[in-house]
VOGU-3710 file (C-alpha; in Angstrom, 3 decimals, decimal comma):
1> xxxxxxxxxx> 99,020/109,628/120,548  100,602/106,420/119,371  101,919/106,700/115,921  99,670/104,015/114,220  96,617/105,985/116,174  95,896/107,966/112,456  92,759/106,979/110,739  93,214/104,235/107,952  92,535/105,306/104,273  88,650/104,334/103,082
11> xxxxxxxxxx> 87,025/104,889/99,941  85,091/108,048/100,377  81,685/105,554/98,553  82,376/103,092/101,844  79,354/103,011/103,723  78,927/104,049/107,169  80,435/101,464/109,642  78,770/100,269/112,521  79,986/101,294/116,260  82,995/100,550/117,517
21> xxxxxxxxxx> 81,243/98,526/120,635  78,682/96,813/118,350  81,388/95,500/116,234  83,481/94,109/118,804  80,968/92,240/120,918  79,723/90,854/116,825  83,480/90,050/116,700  83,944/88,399/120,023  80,626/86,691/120,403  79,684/85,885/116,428
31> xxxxxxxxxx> 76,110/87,991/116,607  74,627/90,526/114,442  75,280/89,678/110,392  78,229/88,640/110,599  80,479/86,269/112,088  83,863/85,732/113,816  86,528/86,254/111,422  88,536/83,455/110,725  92,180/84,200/110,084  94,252/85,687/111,731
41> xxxxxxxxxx> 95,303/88,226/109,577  91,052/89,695/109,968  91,737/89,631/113,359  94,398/92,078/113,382  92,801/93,615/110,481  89,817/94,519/112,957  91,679/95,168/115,979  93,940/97,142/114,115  90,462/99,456/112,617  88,800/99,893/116,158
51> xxxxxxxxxx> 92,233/100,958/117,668  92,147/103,893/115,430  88,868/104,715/115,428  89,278/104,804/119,901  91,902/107,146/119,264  90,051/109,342/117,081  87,169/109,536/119,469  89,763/110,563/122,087  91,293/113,711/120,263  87,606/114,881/119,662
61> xxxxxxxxxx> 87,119/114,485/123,640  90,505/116,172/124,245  89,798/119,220/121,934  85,970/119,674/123,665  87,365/119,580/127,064  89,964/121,870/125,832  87,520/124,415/124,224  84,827/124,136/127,613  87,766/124,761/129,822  87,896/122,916/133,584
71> xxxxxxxxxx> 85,338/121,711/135,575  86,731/123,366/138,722  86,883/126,947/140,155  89,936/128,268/141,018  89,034/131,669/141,720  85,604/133,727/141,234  87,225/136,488/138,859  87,701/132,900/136,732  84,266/131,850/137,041  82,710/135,491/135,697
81> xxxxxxxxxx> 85,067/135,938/133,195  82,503/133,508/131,267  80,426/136,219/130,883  77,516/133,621/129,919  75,322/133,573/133,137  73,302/130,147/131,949  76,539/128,335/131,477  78,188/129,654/134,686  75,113/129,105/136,676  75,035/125,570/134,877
91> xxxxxxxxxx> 78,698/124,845/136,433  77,931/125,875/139,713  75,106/123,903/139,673  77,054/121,417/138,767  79,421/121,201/141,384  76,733/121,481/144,212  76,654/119,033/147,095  75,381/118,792/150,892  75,909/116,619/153,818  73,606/116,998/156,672
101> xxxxxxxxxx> 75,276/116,875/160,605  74,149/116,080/163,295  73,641/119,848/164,702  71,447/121,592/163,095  73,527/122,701/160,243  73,987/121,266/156,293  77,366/121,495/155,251  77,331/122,877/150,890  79,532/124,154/148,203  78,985/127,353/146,881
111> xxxxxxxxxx> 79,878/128,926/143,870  82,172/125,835/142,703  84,137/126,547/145,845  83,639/127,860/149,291  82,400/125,580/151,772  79,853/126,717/154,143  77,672/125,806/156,727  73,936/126,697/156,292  70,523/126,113/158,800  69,110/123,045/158,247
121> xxxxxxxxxx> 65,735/124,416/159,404  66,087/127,682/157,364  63,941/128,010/154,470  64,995/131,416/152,916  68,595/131,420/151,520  69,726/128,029/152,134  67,561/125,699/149,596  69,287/128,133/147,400  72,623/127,514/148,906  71,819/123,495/148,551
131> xxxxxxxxxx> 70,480/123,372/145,309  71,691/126,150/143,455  74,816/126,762/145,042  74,633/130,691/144,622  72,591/133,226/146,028  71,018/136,283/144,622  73,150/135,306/141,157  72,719/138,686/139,848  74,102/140,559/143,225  76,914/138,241/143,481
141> xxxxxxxxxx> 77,751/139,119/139,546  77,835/142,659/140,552  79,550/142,862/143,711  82,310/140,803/141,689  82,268/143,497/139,292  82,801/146,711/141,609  85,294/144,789/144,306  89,107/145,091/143,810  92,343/143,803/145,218  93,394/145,091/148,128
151> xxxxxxxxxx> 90,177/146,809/149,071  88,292/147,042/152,573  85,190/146,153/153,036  81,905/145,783/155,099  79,632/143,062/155,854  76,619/144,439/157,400  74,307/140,694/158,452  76,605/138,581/157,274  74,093/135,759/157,988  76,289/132,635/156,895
161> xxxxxxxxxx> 79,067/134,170/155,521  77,979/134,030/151,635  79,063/137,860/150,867  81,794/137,839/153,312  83,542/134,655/151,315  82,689/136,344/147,887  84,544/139,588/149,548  87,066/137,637/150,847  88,098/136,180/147,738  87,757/139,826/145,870
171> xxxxxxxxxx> 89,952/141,857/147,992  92,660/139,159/148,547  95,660/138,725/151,149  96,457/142,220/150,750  92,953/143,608/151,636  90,424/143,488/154,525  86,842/142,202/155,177  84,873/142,860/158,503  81,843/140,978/158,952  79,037/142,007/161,873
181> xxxxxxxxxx> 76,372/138,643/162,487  74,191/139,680/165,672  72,122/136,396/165,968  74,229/133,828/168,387  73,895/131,188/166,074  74,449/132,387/162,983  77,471/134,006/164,211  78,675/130,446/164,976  78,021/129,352/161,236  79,651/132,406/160,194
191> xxxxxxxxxx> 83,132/131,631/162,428  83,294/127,971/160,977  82,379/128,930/157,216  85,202/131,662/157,341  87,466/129,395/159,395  86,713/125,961/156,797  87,371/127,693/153,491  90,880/129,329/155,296  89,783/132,796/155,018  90,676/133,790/158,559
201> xxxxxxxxxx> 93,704/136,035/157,805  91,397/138,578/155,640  88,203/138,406/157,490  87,427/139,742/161,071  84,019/138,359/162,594  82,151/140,428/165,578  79,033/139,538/167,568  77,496/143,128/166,930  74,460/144,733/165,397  75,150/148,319/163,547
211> xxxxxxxxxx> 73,299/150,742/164,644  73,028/155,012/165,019  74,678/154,985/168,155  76,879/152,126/170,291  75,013/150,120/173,149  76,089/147,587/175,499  72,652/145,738/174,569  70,090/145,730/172,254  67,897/143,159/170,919  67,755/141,624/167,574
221> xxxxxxxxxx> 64,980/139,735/166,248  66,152/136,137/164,984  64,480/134,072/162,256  67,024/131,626/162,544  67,757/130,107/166,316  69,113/126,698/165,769  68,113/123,221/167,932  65,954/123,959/170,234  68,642/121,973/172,671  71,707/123,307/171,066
231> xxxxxxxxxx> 74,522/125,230/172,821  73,311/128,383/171,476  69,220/127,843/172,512  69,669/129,753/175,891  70,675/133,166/174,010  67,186/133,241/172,852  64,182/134,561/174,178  60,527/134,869/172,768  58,183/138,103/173,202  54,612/137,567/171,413
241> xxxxxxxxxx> 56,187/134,395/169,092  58,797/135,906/168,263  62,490/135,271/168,977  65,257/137,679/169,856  68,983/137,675/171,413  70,643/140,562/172,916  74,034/141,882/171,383  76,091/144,737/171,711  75,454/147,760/168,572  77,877/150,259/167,324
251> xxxxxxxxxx> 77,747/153,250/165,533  80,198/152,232/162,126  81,534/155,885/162,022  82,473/155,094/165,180  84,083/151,393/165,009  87,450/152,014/163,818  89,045/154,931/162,259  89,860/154,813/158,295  88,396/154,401/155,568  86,046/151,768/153,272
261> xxxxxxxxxx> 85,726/151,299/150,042  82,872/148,846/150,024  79,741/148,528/152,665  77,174/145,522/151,765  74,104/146,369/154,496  71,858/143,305/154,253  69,464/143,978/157,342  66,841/145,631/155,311  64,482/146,201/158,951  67,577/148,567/160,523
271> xxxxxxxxxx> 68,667/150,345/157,509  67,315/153,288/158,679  69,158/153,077/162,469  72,382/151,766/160,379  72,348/154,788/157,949  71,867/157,051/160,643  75,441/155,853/161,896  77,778/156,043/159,035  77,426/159,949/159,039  81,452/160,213/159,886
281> xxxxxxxxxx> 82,677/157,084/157,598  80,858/158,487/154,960  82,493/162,107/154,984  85,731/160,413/155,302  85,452/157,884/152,602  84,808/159,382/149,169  85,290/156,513/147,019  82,989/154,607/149,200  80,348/152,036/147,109  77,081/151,182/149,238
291> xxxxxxxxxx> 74,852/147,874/148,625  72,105/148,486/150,738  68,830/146,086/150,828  65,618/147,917/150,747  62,266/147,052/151,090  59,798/150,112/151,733  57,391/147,569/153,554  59,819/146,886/156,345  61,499/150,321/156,981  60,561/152,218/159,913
301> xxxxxxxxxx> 61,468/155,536/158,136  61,470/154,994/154,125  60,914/158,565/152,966  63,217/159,929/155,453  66,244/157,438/154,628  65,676/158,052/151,030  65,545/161,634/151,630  68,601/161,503/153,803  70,290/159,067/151,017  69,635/160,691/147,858
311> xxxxxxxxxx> 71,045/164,147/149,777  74,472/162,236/149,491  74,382/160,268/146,336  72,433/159,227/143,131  69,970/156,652/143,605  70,290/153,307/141,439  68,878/149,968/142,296  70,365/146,464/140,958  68,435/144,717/138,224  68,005/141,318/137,641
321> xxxxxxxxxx> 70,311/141,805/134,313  73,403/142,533/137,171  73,088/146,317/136,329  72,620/149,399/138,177  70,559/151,826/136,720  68,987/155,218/138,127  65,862/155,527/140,006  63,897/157,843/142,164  62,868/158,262/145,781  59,306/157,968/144,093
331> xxxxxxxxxx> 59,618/155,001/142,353  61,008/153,105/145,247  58,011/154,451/147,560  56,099/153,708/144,897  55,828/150,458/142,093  59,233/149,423/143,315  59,328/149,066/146,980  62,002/146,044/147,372  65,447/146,683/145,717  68,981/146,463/146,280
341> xxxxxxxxx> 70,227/150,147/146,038  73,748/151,060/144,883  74,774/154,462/146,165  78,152/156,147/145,832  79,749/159,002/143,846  81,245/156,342/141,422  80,167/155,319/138,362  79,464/151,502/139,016  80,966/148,625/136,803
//
């Protein structure tokens, strides 16, 4: 700050002085109650006044953007540290935009940072993805919460990518994310949204539906298909309305050998085939944390994958506060029929 920037002394009795903008255009065009000042001493008088009162308006600027912090992201253990969900959903809100192409696809930011490629046509997550700029706030709170450096984890549906960047970004260079997208054209989104935001070296993408046993084909029902004309339309094929695309399934306890320490399973309508293949990677992976979306309505087997869950581990479900907390097979059978269930032997964060 200049050194004549300091506030002049004034008689604490002086009365409030107009703006510094209202008094300048008064000055310069001789409106308002008073005139043009005539010397040329007032002239430097004034000048003189408004400089320090511009400089005093900048410190107060300076020390409020100091207190808020940046308007960027740099990382997403940054943006929770908050702690304030209004205000962090506020910033990501804030830093939202969307470009449509030419191919089907709207190109977003999400959570401050990642830029991804979402369905133009598709209206489940991405008006969420466009407007918002986050989805399922209080599952991406939590997941940030129980992922660590260096970690490996599981994408089960990756869809466009959203958990798999969020992952990404949690386990680091030094750990490992492996992302399964059946659907032809979502798996396309998926490549470029990993590829675009540089996350290629942690993240491996494969064309393949989990499942309780590997096949060279099965067939996956597809909301989401793409132009009707694109490069990807010919995958598709319609039985009674609806569309499908064949892909190869695997077993996971099967896949690779090793353990994970995280498994996000967001095909709620094969959680009970999926489940029914982890039997090995869940014996040999004890500190192994489960997100698994559930919905009672959709499952072909409910009881029995509850049964076959709880035998393993205590049931919680995710609430809207970002918390897990305990439930029973009866509840979610029950008056809550839709959750996302946490399962493992650790205490979650």
């Amino acid at each position: 700050m200049p050194k004549d920037d300091s506030n002049l002394p004034m008689p604490i009795e002086a009365p409030r002085r107009r703006g510094v903008v209202p008094r300048l255009l008064s000055w310069l065009f001789a409106t308002g109650s008073g005139s043009a000042p005539q010397g040329g001493y007032a002239t430097h008088d004034e000048l003189f006044r408004m400089r320090g009162e511009l400089a005093a308006v900048r410190a107060e600027l300076e020390a409020m953007h100091a207190a808020m912090g940046r308007r960027d992201i740099a990382t997403l253990e940054e943006l929770f540290r908050g702690g304030n969900r209004r205000q962090v959903e506020a910033l990501i809100r804030d830093r939202t935009q969307n470009i449509p192409l030419p191919d089907g696809s709207v190109l977003c930011r999400t959570l401050g940072r990642f830029k991804m490629f979402a369905d133009a046509a598709d209206g489940g997550i991405a008006p969420h993805l466009l407007l918002d700029g986050y989805w399922e706030y209080w599952i991406t709170e939590f997941v940030c919460r129980n992922v660590a450096r260096g970690e490996t984890a599981y994408d089960i549906g990756a869809i466009y990518g959203y958990y798999t960047a969020v992952l990404a970004d949690l386990v680091g260079p030094a750990g490992r994310v492996v992302a399964f997208e059946p659907n032809p054209w979502l798996h396309w989104l998926l490549q470029r949204n990993i590829a675009v935001n540089g996350l290629g070296d942690v993240v491996a993408i494969h064309r393949m539906a989990a499942a309780e046993a590997a096949r060279d084909s099965l067939r996956v029902p597809a909301l989401l298909t793409g132009p009707f004309h694109g490069q990807h339309a010919n995958w598709f094929t319609f039985e009674k309305g609806r569309a499908g695309a064949p892909a190869p399934a695997v077993a996971l306890q099967d896949f690779e050998p090793g353990s994970v320490d995280f498994l996000r399973i967001g095909v709620a309508t094969a959680a009970d085939s999926i489940v029914a293949g982890l039997g090995g990677l869940l014996d040999r992976s004890p500190n192994l944390r489960i997100l698994l979306e559930f919905d009672a309505n959709r499952c072909k087997e409910a009881p029995a994958l509850l049964a076959a869950l709880s035998a393993r581990y205590p049931l919680h479900y995710v609430d809207g506060d970002s918390r897990a907390k305990p439930c029973t097979a009866e509840q979610l059978l029950g008056e809550r029929r839709v959750a996302t269930l946490y399962l493992s032997r650790m205490e979650p964060r």
